[in-house]
MARZASE-244514 format. One record per residue (C-alpha): residue in three letters; z negated, x negated, y negated. Coordinates in steps of 0.5 Angstrom, whole numbers, plus 500, padded with zeros to 3 digits. Example, Ala and Ser with C-alpha at 12.3 -4.5 7.8 and 13.67 -1.06 7.14 Angstrom:
BEGIN
ala484475509/ser486473502/
***
This chain:
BEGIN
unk782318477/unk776321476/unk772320469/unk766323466/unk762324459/unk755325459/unk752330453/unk746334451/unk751340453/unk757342457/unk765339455/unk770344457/unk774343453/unk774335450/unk775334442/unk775327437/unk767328435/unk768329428/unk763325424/unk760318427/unk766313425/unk761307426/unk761306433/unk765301438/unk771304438/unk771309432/unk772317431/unk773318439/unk772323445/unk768317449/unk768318456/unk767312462/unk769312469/unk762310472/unk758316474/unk751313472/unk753311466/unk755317463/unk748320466/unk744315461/unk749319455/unk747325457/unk739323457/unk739319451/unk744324447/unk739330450/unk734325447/unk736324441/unk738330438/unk732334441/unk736339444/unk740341450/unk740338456/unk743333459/unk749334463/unk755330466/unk762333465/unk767331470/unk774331468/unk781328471/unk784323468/unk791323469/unk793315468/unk799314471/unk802318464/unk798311461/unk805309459/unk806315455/unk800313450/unk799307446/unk793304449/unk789298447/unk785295452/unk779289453/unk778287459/unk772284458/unk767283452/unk771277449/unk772274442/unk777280440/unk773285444/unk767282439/unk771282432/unk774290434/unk767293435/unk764289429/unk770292425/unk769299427/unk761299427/unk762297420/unk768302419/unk772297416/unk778298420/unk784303421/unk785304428/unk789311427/unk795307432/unk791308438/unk792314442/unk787311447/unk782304447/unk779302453/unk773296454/unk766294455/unk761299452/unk756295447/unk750299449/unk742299448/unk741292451/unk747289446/unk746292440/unk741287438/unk745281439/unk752284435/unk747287430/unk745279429/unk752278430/unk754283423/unk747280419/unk751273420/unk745270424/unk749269430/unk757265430/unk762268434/unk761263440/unk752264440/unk753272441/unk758272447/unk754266450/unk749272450/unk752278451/unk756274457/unk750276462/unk750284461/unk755287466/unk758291461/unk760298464/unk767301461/unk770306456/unk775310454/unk775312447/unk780318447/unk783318439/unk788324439/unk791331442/unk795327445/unk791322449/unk786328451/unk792332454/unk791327459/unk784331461/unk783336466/unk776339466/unk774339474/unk765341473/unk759339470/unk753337473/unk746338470/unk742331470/
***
């Protein structure tokens, strides 16, 4: 299959981002299957640093090889999904089990409600009941070399 990542700079050669730990599913190499969503990255990422330019790099996942990873999955932003995130944004989880994490992407227009959730202002029932209309796009959080061998760059396509 296809999938993308979308930077201030070109990806050749895809490495776990050092650093940032709080975001949805830890220390990973993000990537989504949906070309549009990975063009939004791009621009924002370009956009926030103040450099670059925005750019999708194109790779192939080779997913028949899924089983060789340990892989968690969500299949959509429910009650597990919601608590993973919350723990990874508040670094308060160790997620070092996993070669790849897949699910929804708690993008701009969710934040506020999981921020609300975090600050205790929302229960678990009041943020899912208003995260349930946002058609949340997907990610793959690639976490080791081993989930990463499973790439191979195709393009980059300037945005």
């Amino acid at each position: 299959m296809i999938i993308y990542h979308g930077s201030n700079v070109e990806v050749r050669d895809p490495k776990i981002m050092a650093g940032r730990k709080a975001l949805d599913f830890g220390q990973a190499f993000y990537m989504t299957s949906y070309y549009e969503q990975a063009k939004k990255w791009a621009h924002l990422t370009a956009q926030r640093r103040k450099s670059g330019s925005p750019i999708v790099s194109e790779f192939d996942f080779d997913d028949n090889r899924l089983s060789e990873l340990s892989v968690l999955q969500f299949e959509k932003a429910d009650r597990k999904w919601l608590e993973f995130v919350s723990a990874c944004r508040t670094n308060q989880i160790s997620d070092e089990q996993y070669d790849l994490i897949i699910g929804p992407v708690a993008n701009d227009q969710t934040f506020p409600t999981i921020q609300l959730y975090l600050l205790g202002a929302y229960d678990e029932d009041e943020a899912l009941r208003r995260l349930l209309p946002y058609k949340l796009k997907n990610q793959y959080a690639f976490k080791t070399e081993k989930s990463i061998s499973l790439l191979s760059f195709r393009r980059v396509v300037f945005v």
